[in-house]
CHARMM-style PDB file with segment names, atoms N, HN, CA, C and O in Angstrom:
ATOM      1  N   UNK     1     178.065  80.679 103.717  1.00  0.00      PROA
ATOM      2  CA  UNK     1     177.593  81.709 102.818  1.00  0.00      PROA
ATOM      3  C   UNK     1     176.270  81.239 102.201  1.00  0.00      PROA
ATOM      4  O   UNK     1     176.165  80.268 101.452  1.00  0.00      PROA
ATOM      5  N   UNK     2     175.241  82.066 102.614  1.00  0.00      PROA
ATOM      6  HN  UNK     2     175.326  82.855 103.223  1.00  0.00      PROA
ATOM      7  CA  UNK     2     174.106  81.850 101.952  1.00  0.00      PROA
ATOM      8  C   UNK     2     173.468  82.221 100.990  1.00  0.00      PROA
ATOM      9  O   UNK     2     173.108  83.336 101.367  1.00  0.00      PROA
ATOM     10  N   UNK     3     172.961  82.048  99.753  1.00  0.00      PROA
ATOM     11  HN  UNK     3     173.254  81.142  99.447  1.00  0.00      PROA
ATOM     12  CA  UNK     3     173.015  82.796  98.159  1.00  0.00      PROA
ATOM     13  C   UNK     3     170.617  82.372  98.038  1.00  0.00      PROA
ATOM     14  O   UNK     3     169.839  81.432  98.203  1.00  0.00      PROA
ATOM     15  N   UNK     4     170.592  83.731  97.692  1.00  0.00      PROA
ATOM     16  HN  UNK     4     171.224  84.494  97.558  1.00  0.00      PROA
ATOM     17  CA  UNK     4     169.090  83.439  97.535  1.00  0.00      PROA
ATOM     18  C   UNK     4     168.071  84.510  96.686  1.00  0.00      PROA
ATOM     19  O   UNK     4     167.923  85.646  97.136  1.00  0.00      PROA
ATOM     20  N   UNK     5     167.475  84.150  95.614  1.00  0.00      PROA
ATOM     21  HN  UNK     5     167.596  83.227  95.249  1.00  0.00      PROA
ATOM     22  CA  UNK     5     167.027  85.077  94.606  1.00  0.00      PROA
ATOM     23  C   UNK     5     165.943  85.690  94.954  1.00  0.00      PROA
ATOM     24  O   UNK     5     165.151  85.125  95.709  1.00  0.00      PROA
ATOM     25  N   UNK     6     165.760  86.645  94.591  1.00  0.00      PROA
ATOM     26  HN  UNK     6     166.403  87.104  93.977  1.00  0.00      PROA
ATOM     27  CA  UNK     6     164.492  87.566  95.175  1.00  0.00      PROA
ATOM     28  C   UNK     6     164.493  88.760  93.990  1.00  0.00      PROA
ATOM     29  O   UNK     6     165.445  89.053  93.266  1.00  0.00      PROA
ATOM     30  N   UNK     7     163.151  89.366  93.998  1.00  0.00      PROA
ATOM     31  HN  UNK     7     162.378  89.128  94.586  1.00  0.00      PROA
ATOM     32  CA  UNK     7     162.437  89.967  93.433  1.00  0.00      PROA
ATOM     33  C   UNK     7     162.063  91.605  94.165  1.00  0.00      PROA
ATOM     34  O   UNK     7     161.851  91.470  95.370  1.00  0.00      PROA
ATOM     35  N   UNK     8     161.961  92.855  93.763  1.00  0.00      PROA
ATOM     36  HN  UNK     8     162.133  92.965  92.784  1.00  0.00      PROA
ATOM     37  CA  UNK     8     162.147  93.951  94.795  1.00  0.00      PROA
ATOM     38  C   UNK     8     161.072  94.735  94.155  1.00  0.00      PROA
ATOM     39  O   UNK     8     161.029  94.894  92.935  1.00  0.00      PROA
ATOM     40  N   UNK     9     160.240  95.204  94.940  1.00  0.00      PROA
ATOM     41  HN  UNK     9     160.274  95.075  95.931  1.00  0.00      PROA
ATOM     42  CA  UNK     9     159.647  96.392  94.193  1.00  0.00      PROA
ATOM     43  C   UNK     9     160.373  98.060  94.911  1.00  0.00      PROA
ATOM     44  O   UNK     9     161.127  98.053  95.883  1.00  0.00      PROA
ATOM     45  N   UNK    10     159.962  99.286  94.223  1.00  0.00      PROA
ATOM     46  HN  UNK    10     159.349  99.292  93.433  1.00  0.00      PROA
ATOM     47  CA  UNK    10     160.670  99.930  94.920  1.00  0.00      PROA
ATOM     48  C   UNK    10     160.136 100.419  96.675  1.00  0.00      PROA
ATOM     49  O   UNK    10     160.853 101.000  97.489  1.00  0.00      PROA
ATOM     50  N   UNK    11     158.857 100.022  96.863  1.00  0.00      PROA
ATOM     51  HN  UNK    11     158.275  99.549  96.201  1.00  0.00      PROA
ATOM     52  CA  UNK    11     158.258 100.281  98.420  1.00  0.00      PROA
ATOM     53  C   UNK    11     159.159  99.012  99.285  1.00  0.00      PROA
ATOM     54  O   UNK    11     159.831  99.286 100.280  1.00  0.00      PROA
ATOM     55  N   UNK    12     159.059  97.775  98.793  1.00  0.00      PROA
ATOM     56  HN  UNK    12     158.513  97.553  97.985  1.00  0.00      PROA
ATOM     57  CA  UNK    12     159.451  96.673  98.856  1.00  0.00      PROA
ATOM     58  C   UNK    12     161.198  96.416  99.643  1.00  0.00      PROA
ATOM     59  O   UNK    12     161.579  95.747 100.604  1.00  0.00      PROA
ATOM     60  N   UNK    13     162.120  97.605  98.358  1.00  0.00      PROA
ATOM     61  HN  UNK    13     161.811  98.148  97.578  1.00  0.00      PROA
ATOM     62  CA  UNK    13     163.031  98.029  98.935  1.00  0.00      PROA
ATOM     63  C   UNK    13     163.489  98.844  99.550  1.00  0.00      PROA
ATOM     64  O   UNK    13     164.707  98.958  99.690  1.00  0.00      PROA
ATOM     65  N   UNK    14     162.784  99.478  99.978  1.00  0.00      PROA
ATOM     66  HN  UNK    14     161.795  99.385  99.864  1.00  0.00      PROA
ATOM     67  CA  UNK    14     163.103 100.632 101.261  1.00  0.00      PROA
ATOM     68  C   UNK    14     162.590  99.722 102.675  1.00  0.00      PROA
ATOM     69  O   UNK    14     163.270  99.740 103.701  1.00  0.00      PROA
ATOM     70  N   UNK    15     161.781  99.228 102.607  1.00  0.00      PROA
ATOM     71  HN  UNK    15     161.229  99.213 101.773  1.00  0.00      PROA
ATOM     72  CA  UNK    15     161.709  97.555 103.803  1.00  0.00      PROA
ATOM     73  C   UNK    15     163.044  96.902 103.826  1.00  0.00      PROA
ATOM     74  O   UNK    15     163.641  96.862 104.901  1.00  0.00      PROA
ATOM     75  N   UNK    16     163.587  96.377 102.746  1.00  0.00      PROA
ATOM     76  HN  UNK    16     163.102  96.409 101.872  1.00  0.00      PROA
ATOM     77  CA  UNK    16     164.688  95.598 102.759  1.00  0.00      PROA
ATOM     78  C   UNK    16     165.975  95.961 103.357  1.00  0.00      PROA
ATOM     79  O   UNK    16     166.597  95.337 104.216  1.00  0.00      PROA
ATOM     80  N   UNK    17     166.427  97.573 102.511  1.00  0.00      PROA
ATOM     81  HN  UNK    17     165.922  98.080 101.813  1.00  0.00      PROA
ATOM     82  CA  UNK    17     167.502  98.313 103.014  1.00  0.00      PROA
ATOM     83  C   UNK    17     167.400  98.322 104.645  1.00  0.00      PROA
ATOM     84  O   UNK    17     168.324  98.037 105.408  1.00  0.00      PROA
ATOM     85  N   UNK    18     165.780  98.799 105.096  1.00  0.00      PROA
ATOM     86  HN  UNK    18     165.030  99.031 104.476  1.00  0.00      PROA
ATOM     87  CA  UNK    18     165.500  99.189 106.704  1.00  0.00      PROA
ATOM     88  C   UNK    18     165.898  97.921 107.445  1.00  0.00      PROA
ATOM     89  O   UNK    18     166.610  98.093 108.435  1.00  0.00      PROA
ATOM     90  N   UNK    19     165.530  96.586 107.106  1.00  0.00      PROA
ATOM     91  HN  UNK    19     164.951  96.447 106.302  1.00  0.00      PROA
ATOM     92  CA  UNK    19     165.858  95.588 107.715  1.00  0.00      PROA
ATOM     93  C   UNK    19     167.441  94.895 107.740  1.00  0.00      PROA
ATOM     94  O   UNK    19     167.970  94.354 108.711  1.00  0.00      PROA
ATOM     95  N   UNK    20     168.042  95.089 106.331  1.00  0.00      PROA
ATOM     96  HN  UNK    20     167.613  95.529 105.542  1.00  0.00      PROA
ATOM     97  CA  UNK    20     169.101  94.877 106.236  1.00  0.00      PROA
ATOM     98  C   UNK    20     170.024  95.527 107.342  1.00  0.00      PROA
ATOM     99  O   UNK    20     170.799  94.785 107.944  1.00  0.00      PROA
ATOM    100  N   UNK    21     169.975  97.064 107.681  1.00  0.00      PROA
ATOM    101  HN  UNK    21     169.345  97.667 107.192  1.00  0.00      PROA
ATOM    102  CA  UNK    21     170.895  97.879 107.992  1.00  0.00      PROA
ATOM    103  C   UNK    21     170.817  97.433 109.751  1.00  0.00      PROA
ATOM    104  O   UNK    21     171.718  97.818 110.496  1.00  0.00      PROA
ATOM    105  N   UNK    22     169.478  96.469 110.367  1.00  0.00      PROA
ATOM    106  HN  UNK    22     168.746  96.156 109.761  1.00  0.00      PROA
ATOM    107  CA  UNK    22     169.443  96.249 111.281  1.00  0.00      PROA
ATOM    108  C   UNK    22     170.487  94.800 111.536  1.00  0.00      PROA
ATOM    109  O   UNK    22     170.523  94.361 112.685  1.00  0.00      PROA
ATOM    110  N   UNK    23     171.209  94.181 110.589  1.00  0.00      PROA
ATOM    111  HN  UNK    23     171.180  94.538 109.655  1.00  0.00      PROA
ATOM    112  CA  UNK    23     172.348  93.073 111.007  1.00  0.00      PROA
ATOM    113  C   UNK    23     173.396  93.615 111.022  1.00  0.00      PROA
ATOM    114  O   UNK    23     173.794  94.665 110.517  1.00  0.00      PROA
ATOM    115  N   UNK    24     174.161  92.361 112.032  1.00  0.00      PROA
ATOM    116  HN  UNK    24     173.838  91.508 112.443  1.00  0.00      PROA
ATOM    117  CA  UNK    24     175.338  92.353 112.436  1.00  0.00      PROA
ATOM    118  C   UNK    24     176.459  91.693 111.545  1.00  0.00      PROA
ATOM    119  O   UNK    24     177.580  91.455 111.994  1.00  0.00      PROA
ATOM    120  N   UNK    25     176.031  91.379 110.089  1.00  0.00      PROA
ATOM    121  HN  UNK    25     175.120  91.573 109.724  1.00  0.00      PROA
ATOM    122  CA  UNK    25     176.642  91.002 108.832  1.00  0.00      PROA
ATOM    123  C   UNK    25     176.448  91.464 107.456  1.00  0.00      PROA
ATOM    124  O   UNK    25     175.387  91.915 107.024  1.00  0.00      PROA
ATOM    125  N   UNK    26     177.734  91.299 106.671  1.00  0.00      PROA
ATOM    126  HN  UNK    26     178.595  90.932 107.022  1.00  0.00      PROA
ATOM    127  CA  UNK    26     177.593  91.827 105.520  1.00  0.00      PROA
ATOM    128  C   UNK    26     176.455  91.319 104.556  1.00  0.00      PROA
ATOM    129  O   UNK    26     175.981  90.222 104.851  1.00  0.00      PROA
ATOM    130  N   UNK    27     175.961  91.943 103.472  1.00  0.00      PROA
ATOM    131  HN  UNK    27     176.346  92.834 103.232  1.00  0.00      PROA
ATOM    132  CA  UNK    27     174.737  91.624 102.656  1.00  0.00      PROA
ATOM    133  C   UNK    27     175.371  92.564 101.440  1.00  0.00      PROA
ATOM    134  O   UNK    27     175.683  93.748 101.306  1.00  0.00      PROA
ATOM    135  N   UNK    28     175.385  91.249 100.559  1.00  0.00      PROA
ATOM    136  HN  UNK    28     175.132  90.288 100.667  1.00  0.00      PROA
ATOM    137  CA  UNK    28     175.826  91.922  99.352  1.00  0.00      PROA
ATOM    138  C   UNK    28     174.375  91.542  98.068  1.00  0.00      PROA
ATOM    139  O   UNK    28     173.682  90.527  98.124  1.00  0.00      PROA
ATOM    140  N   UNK    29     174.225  92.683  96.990  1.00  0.00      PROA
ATOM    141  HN  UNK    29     174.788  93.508  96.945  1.00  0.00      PROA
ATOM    142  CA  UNK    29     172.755  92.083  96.384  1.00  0.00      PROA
ATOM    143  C   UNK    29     173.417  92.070  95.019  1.00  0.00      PROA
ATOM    144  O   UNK    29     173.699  93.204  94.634  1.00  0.00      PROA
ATOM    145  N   UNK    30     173.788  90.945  94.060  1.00  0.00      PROA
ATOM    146  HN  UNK    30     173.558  90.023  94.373  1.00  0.00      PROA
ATOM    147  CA  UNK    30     174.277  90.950  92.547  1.00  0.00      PROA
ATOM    148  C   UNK    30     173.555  91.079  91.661  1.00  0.00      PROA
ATOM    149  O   UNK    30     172.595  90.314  91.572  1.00  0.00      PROA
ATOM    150  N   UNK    31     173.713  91.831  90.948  1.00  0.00      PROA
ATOM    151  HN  UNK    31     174.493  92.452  91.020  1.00  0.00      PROA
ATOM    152  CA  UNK    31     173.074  92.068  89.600  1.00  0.00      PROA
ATOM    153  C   UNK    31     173.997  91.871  88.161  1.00  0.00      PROA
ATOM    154  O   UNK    31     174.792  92.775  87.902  1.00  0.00      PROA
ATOM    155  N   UNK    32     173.910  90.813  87.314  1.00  0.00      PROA
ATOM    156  HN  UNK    32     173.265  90.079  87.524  1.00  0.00      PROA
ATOM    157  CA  UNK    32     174.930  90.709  86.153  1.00  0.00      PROA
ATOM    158  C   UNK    32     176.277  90.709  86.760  1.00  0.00      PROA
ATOM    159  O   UNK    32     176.639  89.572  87.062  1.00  0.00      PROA
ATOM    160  N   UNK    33     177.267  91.798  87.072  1.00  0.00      PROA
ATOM    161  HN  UNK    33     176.973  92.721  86.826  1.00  0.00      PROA
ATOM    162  CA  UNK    33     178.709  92.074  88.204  1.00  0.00      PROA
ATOM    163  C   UNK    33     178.673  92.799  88.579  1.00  0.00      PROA
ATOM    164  O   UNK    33     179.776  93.232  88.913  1.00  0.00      PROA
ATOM    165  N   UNK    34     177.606  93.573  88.877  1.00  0.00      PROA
ATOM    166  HN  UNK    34     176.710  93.222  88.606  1.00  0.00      PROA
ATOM    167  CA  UNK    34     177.543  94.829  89.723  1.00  0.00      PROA
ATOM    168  C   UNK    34     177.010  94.092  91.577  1.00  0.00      PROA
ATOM    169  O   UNK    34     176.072  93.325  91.797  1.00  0.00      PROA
ATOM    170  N   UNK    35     177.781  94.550  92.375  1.00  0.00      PROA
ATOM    171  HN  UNK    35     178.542  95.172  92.195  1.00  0.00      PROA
ATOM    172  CA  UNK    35     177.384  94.398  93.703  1.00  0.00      PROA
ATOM    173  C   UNK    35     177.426  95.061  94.258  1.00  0.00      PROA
ATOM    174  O   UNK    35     178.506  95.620  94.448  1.00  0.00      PROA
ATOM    175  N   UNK    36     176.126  95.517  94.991  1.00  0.00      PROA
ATOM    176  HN  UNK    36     175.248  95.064  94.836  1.00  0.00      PROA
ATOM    177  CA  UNK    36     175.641  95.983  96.050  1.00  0.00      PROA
ATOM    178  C   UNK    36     175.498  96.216  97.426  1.00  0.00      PROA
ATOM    179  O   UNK    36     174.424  95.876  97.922  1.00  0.00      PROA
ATOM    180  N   UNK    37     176.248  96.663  98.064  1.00  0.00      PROA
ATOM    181  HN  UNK    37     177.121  96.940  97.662  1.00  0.00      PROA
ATOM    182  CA  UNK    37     175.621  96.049  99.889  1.00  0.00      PROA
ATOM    183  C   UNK    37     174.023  96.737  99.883  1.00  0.00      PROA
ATOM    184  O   UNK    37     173.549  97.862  99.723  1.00  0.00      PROA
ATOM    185  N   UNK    38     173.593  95.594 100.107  1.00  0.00      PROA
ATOM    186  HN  UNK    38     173.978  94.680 100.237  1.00  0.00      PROA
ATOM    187  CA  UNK    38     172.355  95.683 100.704  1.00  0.00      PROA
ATOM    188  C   UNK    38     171.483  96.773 102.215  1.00  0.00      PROA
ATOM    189  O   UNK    38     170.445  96.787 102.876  1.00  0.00      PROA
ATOM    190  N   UNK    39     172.721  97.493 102.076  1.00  0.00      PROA
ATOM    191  HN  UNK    39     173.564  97.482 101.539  1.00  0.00      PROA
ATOM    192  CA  UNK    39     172.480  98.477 103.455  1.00  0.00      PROA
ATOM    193  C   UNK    39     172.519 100.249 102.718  1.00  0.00      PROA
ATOM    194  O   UNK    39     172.829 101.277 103.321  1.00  0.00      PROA
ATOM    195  N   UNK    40     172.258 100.164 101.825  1.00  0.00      PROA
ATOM    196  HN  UNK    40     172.006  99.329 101.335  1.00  0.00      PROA
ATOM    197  CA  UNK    40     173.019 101.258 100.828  1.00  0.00      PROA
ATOM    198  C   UNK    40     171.459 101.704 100.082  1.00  0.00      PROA
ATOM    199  O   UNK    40     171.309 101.375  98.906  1.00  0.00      PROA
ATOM    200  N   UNK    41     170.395 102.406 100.748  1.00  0.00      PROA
ATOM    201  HN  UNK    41     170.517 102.673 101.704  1.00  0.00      PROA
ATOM    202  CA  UNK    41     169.359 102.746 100.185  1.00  0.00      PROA
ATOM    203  C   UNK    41     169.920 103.288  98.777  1.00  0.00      PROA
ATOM    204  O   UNK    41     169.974 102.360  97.970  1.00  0.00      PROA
ATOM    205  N   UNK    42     170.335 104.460  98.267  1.00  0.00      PROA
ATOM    206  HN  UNK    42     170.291 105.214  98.922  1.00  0.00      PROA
ATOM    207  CA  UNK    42     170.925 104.224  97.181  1.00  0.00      PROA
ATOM    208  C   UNK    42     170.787 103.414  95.870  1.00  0.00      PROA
ATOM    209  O   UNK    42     170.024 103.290  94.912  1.00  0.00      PROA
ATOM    210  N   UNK    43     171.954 102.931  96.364  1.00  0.00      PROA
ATOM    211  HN  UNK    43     172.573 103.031  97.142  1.00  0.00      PROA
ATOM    212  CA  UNK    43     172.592 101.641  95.550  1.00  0.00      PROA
ATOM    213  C   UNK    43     171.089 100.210  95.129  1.00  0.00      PROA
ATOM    214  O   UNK    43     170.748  99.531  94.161  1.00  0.00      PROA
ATOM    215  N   UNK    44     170.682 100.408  96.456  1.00  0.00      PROA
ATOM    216  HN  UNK    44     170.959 100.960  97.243  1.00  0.00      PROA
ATOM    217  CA  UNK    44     169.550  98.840  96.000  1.00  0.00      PROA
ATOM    218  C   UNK    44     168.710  99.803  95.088  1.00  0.00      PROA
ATOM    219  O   UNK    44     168.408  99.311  94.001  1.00  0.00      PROA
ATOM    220  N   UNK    45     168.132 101.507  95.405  1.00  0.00      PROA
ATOM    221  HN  UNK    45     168.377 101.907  96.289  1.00  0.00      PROA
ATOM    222  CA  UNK    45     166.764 102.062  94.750  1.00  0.00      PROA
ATOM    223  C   UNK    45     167.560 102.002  92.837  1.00  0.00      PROA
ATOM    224  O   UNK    45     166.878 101.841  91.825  1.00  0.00      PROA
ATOM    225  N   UNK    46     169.076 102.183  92.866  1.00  0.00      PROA
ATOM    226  HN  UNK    46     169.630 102.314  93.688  1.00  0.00      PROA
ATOM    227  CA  UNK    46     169.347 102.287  91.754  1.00  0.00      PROA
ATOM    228  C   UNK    46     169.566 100.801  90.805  1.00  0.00      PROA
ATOM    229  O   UNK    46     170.534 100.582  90.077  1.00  0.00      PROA
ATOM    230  N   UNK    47     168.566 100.012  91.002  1.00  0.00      PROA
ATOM    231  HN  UNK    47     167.779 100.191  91.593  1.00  0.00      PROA
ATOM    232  CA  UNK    47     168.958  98.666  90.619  1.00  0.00      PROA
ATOM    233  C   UNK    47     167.493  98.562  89.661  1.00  0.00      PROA
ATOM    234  O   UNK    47     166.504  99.295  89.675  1.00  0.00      PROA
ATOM    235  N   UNK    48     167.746  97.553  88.979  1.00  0.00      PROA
ATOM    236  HN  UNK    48     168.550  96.958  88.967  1.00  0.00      PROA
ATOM    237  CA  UNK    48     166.404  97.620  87.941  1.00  0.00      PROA
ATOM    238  C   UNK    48     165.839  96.434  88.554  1.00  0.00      PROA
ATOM    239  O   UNK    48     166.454  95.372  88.654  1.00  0.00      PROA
ATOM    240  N   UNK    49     164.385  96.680  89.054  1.00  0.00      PROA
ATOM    241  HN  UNK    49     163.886  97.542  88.973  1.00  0.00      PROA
ATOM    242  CA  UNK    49     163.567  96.004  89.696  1.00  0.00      PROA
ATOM    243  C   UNK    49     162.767  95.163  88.861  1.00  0.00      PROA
ATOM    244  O   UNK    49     161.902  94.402  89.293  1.00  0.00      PROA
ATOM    245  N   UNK    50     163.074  95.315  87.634  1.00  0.00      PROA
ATOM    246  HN  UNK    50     163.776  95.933  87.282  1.00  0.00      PROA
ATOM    247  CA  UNK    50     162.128  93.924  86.932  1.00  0.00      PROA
ATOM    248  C   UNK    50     163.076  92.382  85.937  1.00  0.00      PROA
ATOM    249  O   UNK    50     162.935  91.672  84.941  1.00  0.00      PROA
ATOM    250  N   UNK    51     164.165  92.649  87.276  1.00  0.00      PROA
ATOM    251  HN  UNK    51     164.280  93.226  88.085  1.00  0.00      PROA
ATOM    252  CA  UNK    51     164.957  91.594  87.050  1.00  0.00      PROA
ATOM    253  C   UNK    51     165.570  90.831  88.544  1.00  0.00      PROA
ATOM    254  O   UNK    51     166.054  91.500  89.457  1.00  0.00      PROA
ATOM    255  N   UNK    52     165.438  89.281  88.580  1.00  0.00      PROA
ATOM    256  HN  UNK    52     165.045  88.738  87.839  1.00  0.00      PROA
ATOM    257  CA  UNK    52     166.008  88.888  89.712  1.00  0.00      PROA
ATOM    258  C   UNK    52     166.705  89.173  89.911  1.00  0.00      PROA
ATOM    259  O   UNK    52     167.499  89.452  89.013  1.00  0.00      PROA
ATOM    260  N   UNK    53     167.199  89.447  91.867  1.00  0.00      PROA
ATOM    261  HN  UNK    53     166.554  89.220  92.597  1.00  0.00      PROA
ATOM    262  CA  UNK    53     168.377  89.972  92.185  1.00  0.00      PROA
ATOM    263  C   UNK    53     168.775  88.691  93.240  1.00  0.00      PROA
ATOM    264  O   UNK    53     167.956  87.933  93.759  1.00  0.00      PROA
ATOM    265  N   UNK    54     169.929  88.665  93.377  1.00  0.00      PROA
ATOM    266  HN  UNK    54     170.594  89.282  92.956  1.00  0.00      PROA
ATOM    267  CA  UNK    54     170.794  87.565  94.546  1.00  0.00      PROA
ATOM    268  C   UNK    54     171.210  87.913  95.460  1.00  0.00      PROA
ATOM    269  O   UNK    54     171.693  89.039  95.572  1.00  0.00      PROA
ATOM    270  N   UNK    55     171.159  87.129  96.326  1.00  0.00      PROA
ATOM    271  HN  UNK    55     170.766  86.214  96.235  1.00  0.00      PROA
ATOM    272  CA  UNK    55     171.783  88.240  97.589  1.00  0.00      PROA
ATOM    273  C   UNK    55     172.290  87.452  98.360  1.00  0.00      PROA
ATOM    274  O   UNK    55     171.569  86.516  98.707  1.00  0.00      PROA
ATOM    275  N   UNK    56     173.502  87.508  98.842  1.00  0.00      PROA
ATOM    276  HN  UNK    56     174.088  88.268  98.560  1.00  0.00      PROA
ATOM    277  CA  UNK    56     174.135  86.621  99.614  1.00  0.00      PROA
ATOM    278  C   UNK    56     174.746  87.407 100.780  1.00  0.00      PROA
ATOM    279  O   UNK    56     175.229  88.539 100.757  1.00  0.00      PROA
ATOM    280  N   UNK    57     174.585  86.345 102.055  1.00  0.00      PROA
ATOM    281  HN  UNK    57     174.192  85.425 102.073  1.00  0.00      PROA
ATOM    282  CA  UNK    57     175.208  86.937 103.408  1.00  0.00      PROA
ATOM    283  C   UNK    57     175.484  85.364 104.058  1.00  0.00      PROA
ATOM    284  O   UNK    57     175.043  84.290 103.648  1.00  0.00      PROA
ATOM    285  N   UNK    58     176.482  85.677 105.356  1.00  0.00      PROA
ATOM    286  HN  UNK    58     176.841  86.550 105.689  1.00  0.00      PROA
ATOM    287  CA  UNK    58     176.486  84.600 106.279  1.00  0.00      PROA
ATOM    288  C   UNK    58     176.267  85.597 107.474  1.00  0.00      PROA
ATOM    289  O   UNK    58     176.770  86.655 107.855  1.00  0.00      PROA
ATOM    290  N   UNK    59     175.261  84.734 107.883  1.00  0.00      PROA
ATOM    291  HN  UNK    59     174.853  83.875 107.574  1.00  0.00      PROA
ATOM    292  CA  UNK    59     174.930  85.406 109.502  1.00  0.00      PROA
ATOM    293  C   UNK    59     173.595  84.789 109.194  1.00  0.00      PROA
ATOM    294  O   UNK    59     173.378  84.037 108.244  1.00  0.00      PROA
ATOM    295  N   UNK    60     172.613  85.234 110.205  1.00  0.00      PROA
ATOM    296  HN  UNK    60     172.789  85.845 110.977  1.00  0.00      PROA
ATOM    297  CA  UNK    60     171.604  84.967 110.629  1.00  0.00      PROA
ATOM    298  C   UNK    60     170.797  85.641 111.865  1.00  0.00      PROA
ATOM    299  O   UNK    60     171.038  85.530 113.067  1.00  0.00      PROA
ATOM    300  N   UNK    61     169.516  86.549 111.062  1.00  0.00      PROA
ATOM    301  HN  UNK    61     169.320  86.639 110.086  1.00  0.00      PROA
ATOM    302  CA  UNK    61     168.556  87.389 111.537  1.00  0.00      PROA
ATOM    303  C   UNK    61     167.304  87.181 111.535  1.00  0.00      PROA
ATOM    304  O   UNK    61     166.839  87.359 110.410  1.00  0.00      PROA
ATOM    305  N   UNK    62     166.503  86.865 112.341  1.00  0.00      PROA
ATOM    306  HN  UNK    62     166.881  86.720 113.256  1.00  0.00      PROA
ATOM    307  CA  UNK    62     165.143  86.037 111.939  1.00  0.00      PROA
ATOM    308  C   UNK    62     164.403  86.816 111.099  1.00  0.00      PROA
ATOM    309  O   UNK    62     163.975  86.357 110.039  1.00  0.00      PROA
ATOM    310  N   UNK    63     164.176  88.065 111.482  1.00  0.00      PROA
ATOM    311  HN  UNK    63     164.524  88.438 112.342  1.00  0.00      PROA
ATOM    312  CA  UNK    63     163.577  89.361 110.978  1.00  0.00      PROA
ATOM    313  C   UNK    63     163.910  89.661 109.188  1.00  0.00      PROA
ATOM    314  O   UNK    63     163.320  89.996 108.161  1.00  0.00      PROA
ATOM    315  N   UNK    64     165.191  89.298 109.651  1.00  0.00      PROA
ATOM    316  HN  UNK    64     165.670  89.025 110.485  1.00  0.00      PROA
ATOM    317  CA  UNK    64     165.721  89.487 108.138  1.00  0.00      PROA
ATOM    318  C   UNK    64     165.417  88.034 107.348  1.00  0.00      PROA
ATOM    319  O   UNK    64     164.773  88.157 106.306  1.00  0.00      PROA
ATOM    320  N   UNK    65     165.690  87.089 107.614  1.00  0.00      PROA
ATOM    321  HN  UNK    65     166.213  86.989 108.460  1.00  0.00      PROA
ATOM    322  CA  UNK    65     165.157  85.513 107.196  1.00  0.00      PROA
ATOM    323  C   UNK    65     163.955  85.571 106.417  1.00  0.00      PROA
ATOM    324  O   UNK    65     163.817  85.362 105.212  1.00  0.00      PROA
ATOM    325  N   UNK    66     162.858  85.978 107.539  1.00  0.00      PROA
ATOM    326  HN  UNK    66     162.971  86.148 108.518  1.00  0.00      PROA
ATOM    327  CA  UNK    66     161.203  86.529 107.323  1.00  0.00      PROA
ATOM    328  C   UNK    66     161.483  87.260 105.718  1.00  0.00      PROA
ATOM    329  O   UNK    66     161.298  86.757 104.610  1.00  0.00      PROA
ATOM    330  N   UNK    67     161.963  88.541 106.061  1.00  0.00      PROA
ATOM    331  HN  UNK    67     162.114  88.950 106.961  1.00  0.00      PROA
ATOM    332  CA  UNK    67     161.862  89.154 104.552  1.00  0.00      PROA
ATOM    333  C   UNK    67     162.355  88.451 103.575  1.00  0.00      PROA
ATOM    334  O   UNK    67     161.491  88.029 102.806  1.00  0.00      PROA
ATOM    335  N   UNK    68     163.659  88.110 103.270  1.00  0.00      PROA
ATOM    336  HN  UNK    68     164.361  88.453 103.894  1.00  0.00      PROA
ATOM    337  CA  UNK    68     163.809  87.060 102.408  1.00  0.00      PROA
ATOM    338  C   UNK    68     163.014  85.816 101.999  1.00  0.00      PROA
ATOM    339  O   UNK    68     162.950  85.470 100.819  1.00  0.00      PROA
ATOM    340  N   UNK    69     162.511  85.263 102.822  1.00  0.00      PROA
ATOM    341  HN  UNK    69     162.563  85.544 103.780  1.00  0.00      PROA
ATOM    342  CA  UNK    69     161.399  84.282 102.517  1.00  0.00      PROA
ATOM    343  C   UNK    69     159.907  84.740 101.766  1.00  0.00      PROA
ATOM    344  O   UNK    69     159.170  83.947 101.181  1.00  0.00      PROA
ATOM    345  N   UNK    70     159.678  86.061 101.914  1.00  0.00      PROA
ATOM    346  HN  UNK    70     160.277  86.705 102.389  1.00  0.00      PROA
ATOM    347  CA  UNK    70     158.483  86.897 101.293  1.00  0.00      PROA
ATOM    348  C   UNK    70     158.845  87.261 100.018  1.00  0.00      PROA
ATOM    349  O   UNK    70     157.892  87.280  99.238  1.00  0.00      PROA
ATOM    350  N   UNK    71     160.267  87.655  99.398  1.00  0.00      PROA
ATOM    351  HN  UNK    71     161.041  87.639 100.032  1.00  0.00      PROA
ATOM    352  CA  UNK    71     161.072  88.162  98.685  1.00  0.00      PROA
ATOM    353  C   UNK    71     161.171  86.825  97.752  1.00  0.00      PROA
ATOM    354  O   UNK    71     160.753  86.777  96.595  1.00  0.00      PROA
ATOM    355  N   UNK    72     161.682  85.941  98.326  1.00  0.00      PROA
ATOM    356  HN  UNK    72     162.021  85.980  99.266  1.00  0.00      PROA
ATOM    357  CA  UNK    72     162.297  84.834  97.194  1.00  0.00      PROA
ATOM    358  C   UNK    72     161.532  84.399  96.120  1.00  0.00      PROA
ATOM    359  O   UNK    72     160.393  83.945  96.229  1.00  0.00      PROA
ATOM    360  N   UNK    73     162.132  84.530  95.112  1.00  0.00      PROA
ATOM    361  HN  UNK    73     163.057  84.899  95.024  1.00  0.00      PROA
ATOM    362  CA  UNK    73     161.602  83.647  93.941  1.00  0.00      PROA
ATOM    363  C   UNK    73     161.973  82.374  93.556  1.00  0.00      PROA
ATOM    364  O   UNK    73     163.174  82.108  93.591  1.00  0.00      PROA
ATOM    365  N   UNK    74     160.895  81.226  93.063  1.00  0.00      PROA
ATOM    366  HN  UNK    74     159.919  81.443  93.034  1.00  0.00      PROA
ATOM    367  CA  UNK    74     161.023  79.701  93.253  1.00  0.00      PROA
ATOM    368  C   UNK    74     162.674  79.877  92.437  1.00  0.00      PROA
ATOM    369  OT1 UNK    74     163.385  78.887  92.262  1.00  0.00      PROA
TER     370      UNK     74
END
């Protein structure tokens, strides 16, 4: 299980959802105790974007890796 903080704007997350919905694993995004799947345009646009979000999955997508690595905050 991999856990990693990131930052979203809302153009930002309509990329994320698009890439997310392309794996073959779950993606969940936490906020305070609210969780998210990360495949749920929705759910991520209804999240407040000027606070870190977490996001944890096990699997592995390079494509998706890439975005997360653009996304992460130190």
């Amino acid at each position: 299980m991999r856990k990693r903080h990131i930052k979203l704007t809302p153009q930002l997350a309509k990329e994320f959802v698009s890439i997310s919905s392309k794996c073959d694993f779950d993606i969940d995004v936490f906020y305070n105790r609210v969780i998210i799947d990360a495949k749920s345009m929705l759910g991520v646009l209804g999240l407040d974007f000027t606070k870190t979000l977490t996001v944890q999955y096990q699997g592995y997508d390079q494509v998706f890796e890439q975005m997360i690595d653009r996304l992460a905050v130190a």
